[in-house]
Residue frames relative to the residue before (quaternion, step in Angstrom):
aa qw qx qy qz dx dy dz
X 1.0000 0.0000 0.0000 0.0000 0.00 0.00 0.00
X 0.4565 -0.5697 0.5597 0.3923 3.68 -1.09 0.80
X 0.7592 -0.2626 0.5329 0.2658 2.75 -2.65 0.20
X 0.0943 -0.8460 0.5227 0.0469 3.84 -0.69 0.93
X 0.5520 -0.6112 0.4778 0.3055 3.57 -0.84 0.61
X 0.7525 -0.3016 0.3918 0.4350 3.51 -1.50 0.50
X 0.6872 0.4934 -0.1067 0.5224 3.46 0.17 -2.47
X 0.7245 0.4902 -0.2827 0.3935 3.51 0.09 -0.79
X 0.8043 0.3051 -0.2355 0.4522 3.66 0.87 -0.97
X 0.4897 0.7107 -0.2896 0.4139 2.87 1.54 -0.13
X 0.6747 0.2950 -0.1776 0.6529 3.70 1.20 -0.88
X 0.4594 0.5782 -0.4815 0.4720 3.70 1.20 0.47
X 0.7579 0.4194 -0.2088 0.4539 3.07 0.78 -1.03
X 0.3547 0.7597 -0.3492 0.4185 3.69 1.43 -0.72
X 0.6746 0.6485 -0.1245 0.3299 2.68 0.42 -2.38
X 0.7948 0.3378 -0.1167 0.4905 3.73 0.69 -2.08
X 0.4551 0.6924 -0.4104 0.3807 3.68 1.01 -0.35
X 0.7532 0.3417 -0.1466 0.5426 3.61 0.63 -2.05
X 0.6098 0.4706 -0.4755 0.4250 3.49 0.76 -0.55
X 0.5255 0.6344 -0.2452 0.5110 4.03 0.95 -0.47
X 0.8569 0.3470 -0.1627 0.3449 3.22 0.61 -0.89
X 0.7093 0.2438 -0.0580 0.6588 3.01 1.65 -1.22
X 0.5391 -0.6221 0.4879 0.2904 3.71 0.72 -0.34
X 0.7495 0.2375 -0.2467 0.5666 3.33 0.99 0.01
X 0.7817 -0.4354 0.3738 0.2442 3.78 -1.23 -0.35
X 0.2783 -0.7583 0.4586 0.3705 3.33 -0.30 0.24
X 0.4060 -0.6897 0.4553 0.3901 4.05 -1.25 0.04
X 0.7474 -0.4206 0.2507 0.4491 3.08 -0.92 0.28
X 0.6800 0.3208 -0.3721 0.5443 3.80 0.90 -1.12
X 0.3730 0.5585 -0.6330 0.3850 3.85 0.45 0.21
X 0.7017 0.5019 -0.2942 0.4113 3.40 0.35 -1.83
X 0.6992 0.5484 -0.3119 0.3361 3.41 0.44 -1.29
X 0.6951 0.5207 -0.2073 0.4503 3.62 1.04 -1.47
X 0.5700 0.7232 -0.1925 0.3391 3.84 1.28 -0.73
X 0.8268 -0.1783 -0.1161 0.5207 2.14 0.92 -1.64
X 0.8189 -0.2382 0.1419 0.5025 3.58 0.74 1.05
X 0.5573 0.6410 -0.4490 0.2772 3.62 0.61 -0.53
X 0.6536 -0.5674 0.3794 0.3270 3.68 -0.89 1.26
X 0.8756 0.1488 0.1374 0.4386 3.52 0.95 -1.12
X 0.3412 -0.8183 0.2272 0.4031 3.54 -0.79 0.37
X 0.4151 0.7460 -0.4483 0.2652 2.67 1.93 0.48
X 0.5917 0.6250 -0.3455 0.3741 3.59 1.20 -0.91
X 0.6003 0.4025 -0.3925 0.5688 3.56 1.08 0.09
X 0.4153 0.4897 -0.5321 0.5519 4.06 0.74 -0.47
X 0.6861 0.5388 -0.3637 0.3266 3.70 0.10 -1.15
X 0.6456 0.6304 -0.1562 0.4017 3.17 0.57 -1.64
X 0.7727 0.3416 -0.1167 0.5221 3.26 0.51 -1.56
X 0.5627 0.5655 -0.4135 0.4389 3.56 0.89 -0.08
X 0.6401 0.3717 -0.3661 0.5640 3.72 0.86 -0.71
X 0.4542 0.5455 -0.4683 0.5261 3.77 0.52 -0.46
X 0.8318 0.2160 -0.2655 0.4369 3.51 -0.46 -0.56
X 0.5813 0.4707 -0.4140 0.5188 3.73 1.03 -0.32
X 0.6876 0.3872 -0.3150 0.5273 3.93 0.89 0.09
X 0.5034 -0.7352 0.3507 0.2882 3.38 1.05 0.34
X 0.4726 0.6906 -0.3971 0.3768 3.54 1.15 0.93
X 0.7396 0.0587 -0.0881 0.6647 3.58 1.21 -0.08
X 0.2082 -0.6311 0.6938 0.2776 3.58 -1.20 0.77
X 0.2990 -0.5985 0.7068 0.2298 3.74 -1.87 0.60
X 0.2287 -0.7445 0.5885 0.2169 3.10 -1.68 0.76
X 0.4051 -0.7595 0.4206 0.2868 3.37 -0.80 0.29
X 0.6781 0.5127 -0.1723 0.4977 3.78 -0.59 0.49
X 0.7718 0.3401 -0.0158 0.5371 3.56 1.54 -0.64
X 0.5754 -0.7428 0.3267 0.1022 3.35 -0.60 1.26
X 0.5536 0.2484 -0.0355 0.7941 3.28 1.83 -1.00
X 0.3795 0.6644 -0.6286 0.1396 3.89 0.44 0.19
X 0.1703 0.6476 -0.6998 0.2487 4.21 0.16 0.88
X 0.0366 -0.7092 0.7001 0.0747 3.08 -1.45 0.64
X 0.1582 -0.7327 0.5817 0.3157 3.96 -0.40 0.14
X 0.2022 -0.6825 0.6849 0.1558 3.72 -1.05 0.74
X 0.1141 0.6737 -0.7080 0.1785 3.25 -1.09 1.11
X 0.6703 -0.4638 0.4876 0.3128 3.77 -1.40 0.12
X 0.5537 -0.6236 0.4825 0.2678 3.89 -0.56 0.30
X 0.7086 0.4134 -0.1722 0.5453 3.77 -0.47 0.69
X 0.6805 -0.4124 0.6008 0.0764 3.08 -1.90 0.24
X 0.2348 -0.7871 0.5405 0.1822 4.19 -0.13 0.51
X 0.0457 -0.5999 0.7767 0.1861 3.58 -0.97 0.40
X 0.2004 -0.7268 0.6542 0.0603 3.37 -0.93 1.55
X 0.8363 -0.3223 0.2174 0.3865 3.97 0.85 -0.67
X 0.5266 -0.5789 0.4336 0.4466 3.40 -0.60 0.05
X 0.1926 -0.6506 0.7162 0.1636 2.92 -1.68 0.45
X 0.4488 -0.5861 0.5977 0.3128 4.15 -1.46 0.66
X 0.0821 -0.6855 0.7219 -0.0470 3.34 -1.53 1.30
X 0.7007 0.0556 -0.1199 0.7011 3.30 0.85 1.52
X 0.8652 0.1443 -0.0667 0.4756 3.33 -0.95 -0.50
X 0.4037 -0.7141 0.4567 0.3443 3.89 -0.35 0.57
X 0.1296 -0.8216 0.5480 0.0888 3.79 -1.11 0.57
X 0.1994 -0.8218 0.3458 0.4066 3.51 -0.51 0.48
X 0.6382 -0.5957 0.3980 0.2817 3.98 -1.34 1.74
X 0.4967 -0.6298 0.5756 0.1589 4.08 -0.78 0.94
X 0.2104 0.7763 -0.5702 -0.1671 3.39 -0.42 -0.13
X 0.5426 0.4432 -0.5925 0.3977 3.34 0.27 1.70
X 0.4612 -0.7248 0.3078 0.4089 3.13 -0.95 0.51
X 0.3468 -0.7577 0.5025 0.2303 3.95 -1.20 0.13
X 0.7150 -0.1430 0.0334 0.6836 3.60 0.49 0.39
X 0.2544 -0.5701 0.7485 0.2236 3.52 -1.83 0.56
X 0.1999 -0.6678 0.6984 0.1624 3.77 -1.56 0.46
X 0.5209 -0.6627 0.4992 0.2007 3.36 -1.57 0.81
X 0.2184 0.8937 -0.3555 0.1648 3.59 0.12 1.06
X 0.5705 -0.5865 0.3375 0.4654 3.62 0.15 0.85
X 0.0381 -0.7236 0.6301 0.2791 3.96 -0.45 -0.29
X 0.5575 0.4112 -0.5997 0.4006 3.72 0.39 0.59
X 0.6883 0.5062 -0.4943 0.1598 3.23 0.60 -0.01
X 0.4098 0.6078 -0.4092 0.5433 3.24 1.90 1.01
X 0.0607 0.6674 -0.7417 0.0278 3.10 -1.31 0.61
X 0.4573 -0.4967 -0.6913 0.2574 1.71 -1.02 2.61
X 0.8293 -0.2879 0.2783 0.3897 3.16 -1.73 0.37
X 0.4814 -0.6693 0.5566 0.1023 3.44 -1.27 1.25
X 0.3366 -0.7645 0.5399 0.1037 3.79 -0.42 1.14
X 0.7940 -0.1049 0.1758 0.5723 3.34 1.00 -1.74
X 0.3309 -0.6869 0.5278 0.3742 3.81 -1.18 -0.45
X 0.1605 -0.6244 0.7579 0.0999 3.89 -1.07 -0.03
X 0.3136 -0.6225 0.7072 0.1188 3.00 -1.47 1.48
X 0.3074 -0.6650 0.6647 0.1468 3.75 -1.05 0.50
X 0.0731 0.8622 -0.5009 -0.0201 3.30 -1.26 1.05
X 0.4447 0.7097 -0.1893 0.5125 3.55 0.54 1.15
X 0.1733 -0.8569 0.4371 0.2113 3.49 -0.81 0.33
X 0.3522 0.7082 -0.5898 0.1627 3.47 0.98 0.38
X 0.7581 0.2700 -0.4507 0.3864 3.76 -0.11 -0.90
X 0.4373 0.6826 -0.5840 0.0420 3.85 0.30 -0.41
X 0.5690 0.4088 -0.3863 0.5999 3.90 1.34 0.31
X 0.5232 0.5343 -0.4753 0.4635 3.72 0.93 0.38
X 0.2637 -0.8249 0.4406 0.2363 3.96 0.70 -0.31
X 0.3206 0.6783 -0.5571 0.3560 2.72 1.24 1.44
């Protein structure tokens, strides 16, 4: 996915919020009313470069037609230190197939844990 504008990640993120909340997408005059925009075309607009940067697919024919384009899976983004400090990757290393309802709220990423302090923490 390209490099995204302020305005742009901003109605990206819009976008994942209502989908989160309600399960479905916001409409454009949702977008528009949020986040101020005169019109609902200025979100049509919006959401048009969004999908020309490969962050959201539009459907056609559908009022809520937003799609979010993202990779399949869960990220492993890195390890985290469970005792001893480690330095944190910041790429990911493998995605895993994993329900996301079985988060509540919705799971972003994973962190392997390496270490043995909490293992008396019952985590």
């Amino acid at each position: 996915m390209k490099e995204l504008t302020p305005r742009q990640a901003e109605i990206l993120q819009l976008i994942r919020d209502t989908i989160e909340e309600t399960g479905f997408p916001p409409t454009r005059a949702e977008i528009a009313r949020i986040l101020g925009f005169a019109s609902p075309n200025a979100a049509e607009e919006h959401l048009k470069a969004l999908a020309r940067k490969g962050a959201i697919e539009l459907l056609e024919g559908t009022a809520r037609g937003i799609r979010l384009v993202q990779p399949p899976g869960i990220p492993l983004v890195g390890r985290v230190a469970a005792g001893s400090p480690i330095l944190a990757e910041a790429h990911i290393q493998a995605r895993y197939q994993i329900d996301p309802n079985m988060f509540k709220p919705r799971v972003d990423y994973l962190l392997k844990v390496r270490g043995m302090s909490m293992r008396d923490a019952g985590i």
